[in-house]
N, C-alpha and C positions, 0 to 999 in steps of 0.2 A: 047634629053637626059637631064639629073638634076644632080646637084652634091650629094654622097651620104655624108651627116652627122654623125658624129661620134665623138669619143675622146681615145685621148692620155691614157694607164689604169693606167701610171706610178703612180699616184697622190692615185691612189683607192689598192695600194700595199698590202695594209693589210686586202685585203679582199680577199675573194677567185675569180677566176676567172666569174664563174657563179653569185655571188653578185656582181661582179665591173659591168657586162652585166645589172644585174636588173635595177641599178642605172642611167646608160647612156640612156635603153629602157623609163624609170619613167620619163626621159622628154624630148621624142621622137627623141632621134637618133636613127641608123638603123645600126651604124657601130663602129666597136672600132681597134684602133691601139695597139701592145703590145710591150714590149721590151725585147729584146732578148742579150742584151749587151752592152758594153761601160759600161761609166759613172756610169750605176746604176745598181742593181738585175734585174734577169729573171723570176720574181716565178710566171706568167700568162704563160709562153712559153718556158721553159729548156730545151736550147739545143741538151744538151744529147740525152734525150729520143725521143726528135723528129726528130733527124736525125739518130737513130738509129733504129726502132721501126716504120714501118708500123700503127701498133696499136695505140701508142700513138698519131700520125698524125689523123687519124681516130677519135679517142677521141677527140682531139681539134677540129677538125671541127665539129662534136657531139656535144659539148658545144656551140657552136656559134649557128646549126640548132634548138639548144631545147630552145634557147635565142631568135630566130627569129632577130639574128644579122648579121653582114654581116666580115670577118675577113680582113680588108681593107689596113693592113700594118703589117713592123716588123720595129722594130728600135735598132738600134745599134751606136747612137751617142757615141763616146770618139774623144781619138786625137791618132787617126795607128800611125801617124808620131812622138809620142813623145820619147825623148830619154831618158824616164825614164822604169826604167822595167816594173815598176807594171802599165805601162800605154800602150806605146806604141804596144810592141811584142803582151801583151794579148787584144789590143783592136783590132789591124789587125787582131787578129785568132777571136775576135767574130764579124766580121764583115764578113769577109770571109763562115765561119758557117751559118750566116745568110742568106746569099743569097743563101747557099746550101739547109737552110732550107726552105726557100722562095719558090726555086723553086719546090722542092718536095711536098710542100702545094698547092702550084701552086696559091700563091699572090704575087703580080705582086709588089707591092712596098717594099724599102725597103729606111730606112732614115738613113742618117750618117750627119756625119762630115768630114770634108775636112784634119783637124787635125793642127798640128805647130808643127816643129823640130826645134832644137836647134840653135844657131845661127853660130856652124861648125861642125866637125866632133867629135870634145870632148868635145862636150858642155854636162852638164849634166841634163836641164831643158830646155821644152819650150820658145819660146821667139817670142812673137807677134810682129811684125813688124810693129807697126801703121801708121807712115807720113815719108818714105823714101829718104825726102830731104838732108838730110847730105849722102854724098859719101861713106861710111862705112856701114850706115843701108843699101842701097842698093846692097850692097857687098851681106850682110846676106841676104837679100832677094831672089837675085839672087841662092844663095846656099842652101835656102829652098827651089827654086822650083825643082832643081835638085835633090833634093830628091821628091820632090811629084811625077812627073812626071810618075818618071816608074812603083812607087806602083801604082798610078791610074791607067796608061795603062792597071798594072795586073788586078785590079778588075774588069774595063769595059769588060775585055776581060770573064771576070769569069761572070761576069750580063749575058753578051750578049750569052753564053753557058747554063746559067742556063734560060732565057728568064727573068729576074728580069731588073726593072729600079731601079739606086740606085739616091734618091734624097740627094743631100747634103744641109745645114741649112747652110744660110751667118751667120752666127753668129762672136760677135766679138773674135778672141781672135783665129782667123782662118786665114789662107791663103786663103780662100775664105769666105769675108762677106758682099759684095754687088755684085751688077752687072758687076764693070769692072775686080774685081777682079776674078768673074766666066768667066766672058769672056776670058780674059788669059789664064784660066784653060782648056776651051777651044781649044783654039787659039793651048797651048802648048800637050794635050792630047791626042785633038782631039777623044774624046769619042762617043758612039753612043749608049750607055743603062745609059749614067750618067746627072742628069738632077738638078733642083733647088727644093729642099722643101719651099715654098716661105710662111716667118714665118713674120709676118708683125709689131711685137713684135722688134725684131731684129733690124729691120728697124728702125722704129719710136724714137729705144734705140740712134740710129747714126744720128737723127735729116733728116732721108731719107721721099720720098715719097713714103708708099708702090704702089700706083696706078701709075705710075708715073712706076716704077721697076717693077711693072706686064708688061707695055707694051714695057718695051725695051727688058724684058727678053724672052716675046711671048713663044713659044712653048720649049720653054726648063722648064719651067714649068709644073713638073711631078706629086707633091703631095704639101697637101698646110696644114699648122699649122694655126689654130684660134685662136691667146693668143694678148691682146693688152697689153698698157703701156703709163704709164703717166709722162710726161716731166713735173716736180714738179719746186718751185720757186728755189730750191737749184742751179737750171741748170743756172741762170743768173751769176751767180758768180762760178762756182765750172767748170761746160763745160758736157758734158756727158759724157767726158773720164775720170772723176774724179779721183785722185785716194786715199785717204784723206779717207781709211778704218783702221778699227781697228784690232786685233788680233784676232783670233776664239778664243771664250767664253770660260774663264776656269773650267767652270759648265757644264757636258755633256749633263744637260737636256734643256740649253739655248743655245746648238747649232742649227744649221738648214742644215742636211744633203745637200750635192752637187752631191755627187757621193760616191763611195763605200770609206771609208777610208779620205773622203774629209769631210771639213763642211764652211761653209759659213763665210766668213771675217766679223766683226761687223760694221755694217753700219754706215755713219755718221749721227747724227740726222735730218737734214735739206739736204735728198737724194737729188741729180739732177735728178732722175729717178725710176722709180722699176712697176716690171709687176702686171699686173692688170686685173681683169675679163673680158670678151668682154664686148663693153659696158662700162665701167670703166674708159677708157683712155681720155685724152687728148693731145693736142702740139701745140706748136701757130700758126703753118702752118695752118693743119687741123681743129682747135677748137676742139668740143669736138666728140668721136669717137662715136655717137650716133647710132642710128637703122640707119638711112639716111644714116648716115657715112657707113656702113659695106652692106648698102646694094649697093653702089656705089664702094667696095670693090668688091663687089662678082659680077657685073656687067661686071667689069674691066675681071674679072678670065674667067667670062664665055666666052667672046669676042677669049681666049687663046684656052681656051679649054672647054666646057660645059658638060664633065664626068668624073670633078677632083672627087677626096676625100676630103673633111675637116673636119678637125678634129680636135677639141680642145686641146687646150694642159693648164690644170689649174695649175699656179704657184703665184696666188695671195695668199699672209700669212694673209689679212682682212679677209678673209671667210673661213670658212670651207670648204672642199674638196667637198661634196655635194651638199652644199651649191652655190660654185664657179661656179662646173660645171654648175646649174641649172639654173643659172644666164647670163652665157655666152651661153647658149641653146636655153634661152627666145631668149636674143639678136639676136644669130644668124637666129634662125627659123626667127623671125619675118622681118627680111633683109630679107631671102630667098623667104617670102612670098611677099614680096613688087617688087620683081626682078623675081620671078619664075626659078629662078635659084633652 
């Protein structure tokens, strides 16, 4: 088997669905992921209609067969767990939704987030837990996972009735963003449709080895994101936990959307960090993330499993979104050519 190549359509939003497909086919992928929730707009895949409507189901698959695309995921990354309204309640119900619609599409993946609640019961924001050394943070930690726990139990129990795997993103800012933290999740859930979106972006942000975390995580690795990142000089002195941002832009045309109602904190000039096309990246572990580099990535993946999905995910602001993709496409094709992955 071969893994099938694809991308994230988040980035191509402002075009219709049938154009976002043109775009990823023009520099030969075969597959595209859509989203369906959390964080951001659905206007490739509205839930609505698709869990309602036979027809409209049909119509989407219609669009991908006249695309000669393959429809290889849904995504519904926010945080279930947060204890703010407009986040938490509505991002479990588009999650939830998702895997109904999933299964009635009958595609097999489906990508989240693992999420963050508060730090007790009347907390009124998220609170990342980062290095639980003082007795107090571990308190709070402890009392986030008692909350994750039995939402998760519900959903795998809901994956595994719908036939859907739900892949979660280590991402920071998560009760799950590396290995040992999945492994708890694990350890405490005990899931059997809930697996790792293994985003190598993420990794590289927390100074990790993604190859290195492909082979501890092995077969819990279910769906896999293509986006690298660059550990910039700022990270000698600042750390990659930085936190030395500024206030979102009081000019609405100099923000940079995050998510619906969200925008992007103002960077500091000299980043520790920030993602970058494939291809793009560097860190001082790895040097620089070249074709070599990704094809000893994709090496690594095949070893797990050799009929993942990967799929681009383009969040570098240097290029343009066509631009980005086409760039991280070269990249990857030309690893996949060199590994036959």
């Amino acid at each position: 088997m071969a893994f099938t190549y694809g991308a994230y359509t988040a980035c191509l939003q402002d075009r219709s669905l049938p154009e976002a497909l043109d775009v990823l086919r023009g520099v030969g992928l075969t597959g595209a992921e859509v989203n369906t929730g959390g964080f951001i707009p659905a206007p490739h895949a509205p839930l609505d209609p698709l869990l309602g409507s036979s027809r409209e189901r049909d119509r989407l698959r219609g669009v991908f067969a006249d695309a000669g695309m393959e429809l290889t995921g849904l995504t519904a990354s926010g945080n279930p767990l947060s204890p703010l309204p407009t986040e938490g309640l509505i991002h479990a119900h588009d999650l939830r939704r998702t895997i109904d619609t999933a299964g009635l599409l009958g595609v097999r993946d489906v990508v989240a987030m693992s999420g963050t609640p508060g730090t007790d019961p009347g907390a009124r924001y998220p609170a990342w837990v980062v290095n639980p050394w003082n007795g107090i943070d571990l308190e709070v930690l402890e009392y986030q996972w008692s909350v994750a726990v039995p939402f998760w139990k519900e959903i795998d129990a809901l994956a595994r009735e719908r036939d859907v795997r739900v892949a979660l993103e280590m991402h920071p800012r998560n009760l799950v963003f590396s290995p040992p933290s999945f492994e708890r999740f694990v350890e405490l859930v005990e899931p059997t449709n809930i697996g790792v979106n293994l985003d190598p972006s993420h990794l590289f942000w927390q100074q990790m080895d993604p190859i290195a975390c492909i082979e501890r995580l092995g077969s819990h690795i279910t769906h896999v994101h293509a986006k690298d990142t660059a550990i910039l000089p700022g990270a000698a002195v600042r750390g990659v936990l930085d936190t030395d941002f500024g206030p979102v832009p009081e000019d609405p045309a100099a923000r940079v959307p995050t998510g619906i109602g969200h925008d992007c904190s103002t960077w500091p000039s000299d980043p520790a960090w920030r993602f970058v096309a494939i291809g793009e990246g560097s860190d001082p572990v790895a040097g620089a993330h070249d074709v070599d580099y990704w094809a000893r990535f994709l090496t690594a993946l095949a070893a797990v499993d050799p009929d993942l999905v990967v799929n681009i995910e383009h969040e570098d602001a240097a290029f343009g979104r066509e631009e980005g993709i086409a760039r991280g496409a070269a990249a990857l094709l030309a690893a996949a050519d060199q590994t036959g992955a």
